[in-house]
FIRO-720198 format. One record per residue (C-alpha): x, y, z. Coordinates in steps of 0.1 Angstrom, whole numbers, plus 2048, in hexadecimal, padded with zeros to 3 digits. Layout:
N
XYZ;...
***
This chain:
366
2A1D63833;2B2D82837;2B6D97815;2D5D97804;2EBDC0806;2F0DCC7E3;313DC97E5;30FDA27E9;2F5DA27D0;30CDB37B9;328D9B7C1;316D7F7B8;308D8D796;32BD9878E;331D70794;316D6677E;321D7B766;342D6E762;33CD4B762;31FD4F74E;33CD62734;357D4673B;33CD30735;338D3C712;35DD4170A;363D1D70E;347D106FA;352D256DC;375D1B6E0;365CF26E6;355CFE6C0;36DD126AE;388CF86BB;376CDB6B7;38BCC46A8;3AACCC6C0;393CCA6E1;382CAA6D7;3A4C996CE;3AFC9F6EE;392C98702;392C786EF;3BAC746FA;3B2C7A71F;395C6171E;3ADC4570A;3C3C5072A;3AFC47748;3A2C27734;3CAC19732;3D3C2674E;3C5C06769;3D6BF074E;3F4C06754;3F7C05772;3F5BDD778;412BD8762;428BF2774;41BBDC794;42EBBC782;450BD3782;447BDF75B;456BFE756;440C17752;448C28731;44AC02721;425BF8733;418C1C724;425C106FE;418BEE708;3F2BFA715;3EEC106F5;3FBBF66D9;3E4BDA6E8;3C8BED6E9;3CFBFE6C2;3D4BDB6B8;3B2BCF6CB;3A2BED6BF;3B2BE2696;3A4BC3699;384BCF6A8;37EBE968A;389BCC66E;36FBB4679;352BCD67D;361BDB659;35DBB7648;338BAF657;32DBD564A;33ABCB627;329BAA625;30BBC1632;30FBD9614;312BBB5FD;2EEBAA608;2DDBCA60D;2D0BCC5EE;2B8BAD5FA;2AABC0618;2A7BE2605;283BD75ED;27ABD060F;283BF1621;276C04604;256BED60D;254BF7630;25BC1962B;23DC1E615;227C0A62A;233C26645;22AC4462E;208C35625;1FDC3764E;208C5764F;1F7C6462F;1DAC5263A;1DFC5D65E;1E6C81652;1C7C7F63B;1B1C7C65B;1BEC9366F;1B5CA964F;191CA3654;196CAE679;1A8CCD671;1A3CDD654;1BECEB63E;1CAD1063F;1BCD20622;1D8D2660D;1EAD4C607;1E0D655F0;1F1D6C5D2;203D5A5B6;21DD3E5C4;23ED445C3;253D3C5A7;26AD215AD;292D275A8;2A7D0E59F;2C7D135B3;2E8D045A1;301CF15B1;324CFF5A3;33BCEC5BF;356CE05AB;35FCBB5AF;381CC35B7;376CDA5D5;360CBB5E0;37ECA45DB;398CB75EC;37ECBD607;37AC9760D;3A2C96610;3AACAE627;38ACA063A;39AC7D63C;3BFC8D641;3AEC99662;3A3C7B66C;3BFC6B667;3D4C82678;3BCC85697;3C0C6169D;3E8C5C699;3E9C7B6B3;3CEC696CE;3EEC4F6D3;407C666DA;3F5C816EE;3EAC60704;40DC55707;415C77717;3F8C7B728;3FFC5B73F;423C5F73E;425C83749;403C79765;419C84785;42ACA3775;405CAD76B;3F5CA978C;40FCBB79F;40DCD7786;3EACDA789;3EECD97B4;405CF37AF;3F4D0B799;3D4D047B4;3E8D0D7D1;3F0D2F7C1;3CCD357C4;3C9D317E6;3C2D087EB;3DACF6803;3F2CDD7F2;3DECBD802;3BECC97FC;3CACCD7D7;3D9CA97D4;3BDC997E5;3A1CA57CC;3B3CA07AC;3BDC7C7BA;395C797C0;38AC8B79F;3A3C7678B;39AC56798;376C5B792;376C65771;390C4776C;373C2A77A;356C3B76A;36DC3C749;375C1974B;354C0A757;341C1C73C;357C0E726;356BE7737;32EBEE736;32BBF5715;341BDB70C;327BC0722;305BD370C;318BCE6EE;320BAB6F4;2F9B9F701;2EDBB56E6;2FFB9C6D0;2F9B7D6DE;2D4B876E2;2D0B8F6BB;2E3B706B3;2C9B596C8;2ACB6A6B7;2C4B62692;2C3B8C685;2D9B91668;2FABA3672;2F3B9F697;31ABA769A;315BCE68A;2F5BD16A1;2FEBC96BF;323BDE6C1;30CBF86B0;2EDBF96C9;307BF96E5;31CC1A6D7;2F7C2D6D1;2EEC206F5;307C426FF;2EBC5C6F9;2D6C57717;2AEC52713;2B0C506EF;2CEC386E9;2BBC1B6F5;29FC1E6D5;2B4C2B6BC;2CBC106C0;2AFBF96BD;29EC016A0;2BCBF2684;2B6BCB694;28BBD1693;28EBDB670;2A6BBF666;28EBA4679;26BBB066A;27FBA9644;293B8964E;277B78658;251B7664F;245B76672;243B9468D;24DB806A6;276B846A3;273BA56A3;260BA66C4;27BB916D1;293BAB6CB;27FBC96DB;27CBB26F7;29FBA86FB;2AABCD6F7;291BD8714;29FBBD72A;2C5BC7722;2B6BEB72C;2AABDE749;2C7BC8756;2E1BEE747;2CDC03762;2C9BEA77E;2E5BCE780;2FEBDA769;302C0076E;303C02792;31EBE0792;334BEB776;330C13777;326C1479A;325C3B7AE;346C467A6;331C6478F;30DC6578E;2FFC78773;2DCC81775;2C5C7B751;2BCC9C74C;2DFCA5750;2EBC8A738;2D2C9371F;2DCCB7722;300CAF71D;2FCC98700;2E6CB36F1;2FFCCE6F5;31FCBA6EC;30FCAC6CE;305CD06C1;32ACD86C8;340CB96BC;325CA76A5;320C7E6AC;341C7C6BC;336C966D4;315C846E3;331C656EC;343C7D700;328C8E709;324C7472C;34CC75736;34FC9C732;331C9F748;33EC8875F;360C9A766;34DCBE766;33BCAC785;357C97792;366CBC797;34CCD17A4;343CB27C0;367CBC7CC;365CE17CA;354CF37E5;344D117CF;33ACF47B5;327CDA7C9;309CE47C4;30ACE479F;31CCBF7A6;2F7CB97B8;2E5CC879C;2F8CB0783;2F4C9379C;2D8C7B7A5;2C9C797C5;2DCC677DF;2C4C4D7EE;2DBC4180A;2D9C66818;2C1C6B835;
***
């Protein structure tokens, strides 16, 4: 392979360089901004979900602005009704937990004695380190002067936030799919500037949209499916508040690799108190590893299908990084940011490589 001249070696640091600078900029804006970039990436998302449902009606002759006010009421309402049942089944949760709790407390010591008694016997395999010189250090007792009111007023502008976060979401969605044309041809022409031809330009946002739009909607139809034979399946085995589990295990099922167990762990607990024998709660392990099973082969590629295929190291990175950046909301978002960064690099030709990186391998290639 012929060696690279120093001028082209020094181009491409110079490259590095800047997009390893832009790189930074952005995530400190992503973090200093947090709650401004998360409401709208949460906007867009709401977006591309409505905007098959959106388009059907305008199909039947609705006008567009009317199907737009239409799409977003029905789903706030669905989404109201949603939130109200899961609200009433947590409260008659919190009223009976003080029955499972002797038992939890149970459990949890019977936890603590293994390790003790597993830690105790490691002890006689390693000793100790001899403890440091010198007299131990006193210990200072730190007061806590926060002021109630600070704490209160805290809380409220805290849940002022919230609240306005989520009356904006509505409205930025309305404009978002009400202004779709005006924002595509802007973006075209601020490409074509740059040097891109006016077809080329169209053509990959037209691809780039549409694949963020199916892998936004069939993550959200497969959830949707887990959280539903999540459900049924704790309801067959009879666990207590199978209808907080199963919606639950299905949201958690967004963080890849991990998802799958953490989601799992609330319904084992609940079985080994409900009943007296092990056996329900090896039903559940079992029917989560077969809902695993029937996510990664029969549902995933049906529903999600290769629109965006996001490798799981990639994922895991992703969710790892947004989480650190957003909190809990960000490892939800983690999967559908990563998925447009490689819907857009698989169309640019300086980025498709990183799009491959991101990627898994194609086995239909030669």
């Amino acid at each position: 392979m012929p060696a690279l001249r120093p001028e082209a070696h020094g181009d491409r640091l110079a490259s590095a360089f800047r997009v390893a600078v832009l790189a930074a900029l952005t995530l400190l804006f992503c973090r200093v901004a947090s709650t401004v970039v998360v409401t709208f990436v949460v906007a867009v998302l709401y977006a591309y979900v409505l905007d098959p449902a959106v388009v059907r009606l305008e199909r039947r002759r609705v006008p567009r602005t009317f199907a737009i006010l239409l799409a977003i009421v029905a789903s706030l309402a669905l989404l109201g009704l949603l939130a109200y049942f899961l609200w009433t089944q947590l409260e008659r949760f919190q009223q009976d937990f003080p029955k499972y709790r002797h038992e939890l407390e149970e459990l949890a010591a019977t936890v603590r004695g293994f390790v003790d008694r597993l830690r105790q016997r490691t002890r006689t395999l390693v000793p100790p380190a001899p403890p440091p010189p010198g007299d131990a250090p006193a210990v200072v007792a730190v007061r806590d002067d926060a002021s109630p009111l600070l704490a209160w007023t805290g809380r409220l502008l805290g849940a002022v936030n919230v609240l306005v976060v989520l009356t904006v979401i509505p409205f930025l969605t309305f404009f978002m799919l009400s202004g779709r044309n005006f924002f595509r041809d802007r973006i075209a022409a601020l490409l074509c500037r740059h040097g891109w031809e006016q077809d080329a330009c169209e053509t990959m946002l037209d691809d780039v949209s549409q694949q963020i739009r199916w892998f936004a909607v069939g993550k959200l139809a497969l959830h949707v499916i887990l959280a539903v034979l999540t459900t049924a399946a704790l309801l067959a085995i009879g666990v207590d508040y199978a209808w907080i589990w199963g919606p639950l295990s299905s949201v958690i099922a967004l963080v890849p690799v991990f998802g799958f167990i953490l989601g799992m762990v609330p319904p084992v607990l609940i079985a080994l108190i409900q009943f007296d024998s092990l056996a329900p709660a090896l039903w559940v392990v079992a029917a989560f590893v077969a809902i695993q099973f029937i996510e990664t082969y029969v549902l995933t590629p049906k529903v999600v299908g290769r629109t965006v295929n996001l490798n799981a190291l990639a994922s895991l990175v992703a969710v790892l990084l947004f989480g650190w950046l957003w909190g809990a909301i960000g490892t939800i978002l983690a999967l559908p940011i990563a998925a447009a960064l490689k819907a857009v690099c698989d169309h640019v030709d300086g980025l498709r490589e990183m799009g491959a990186l991101l990627g898994t391998e194609d086995r239909g290639r030669a």
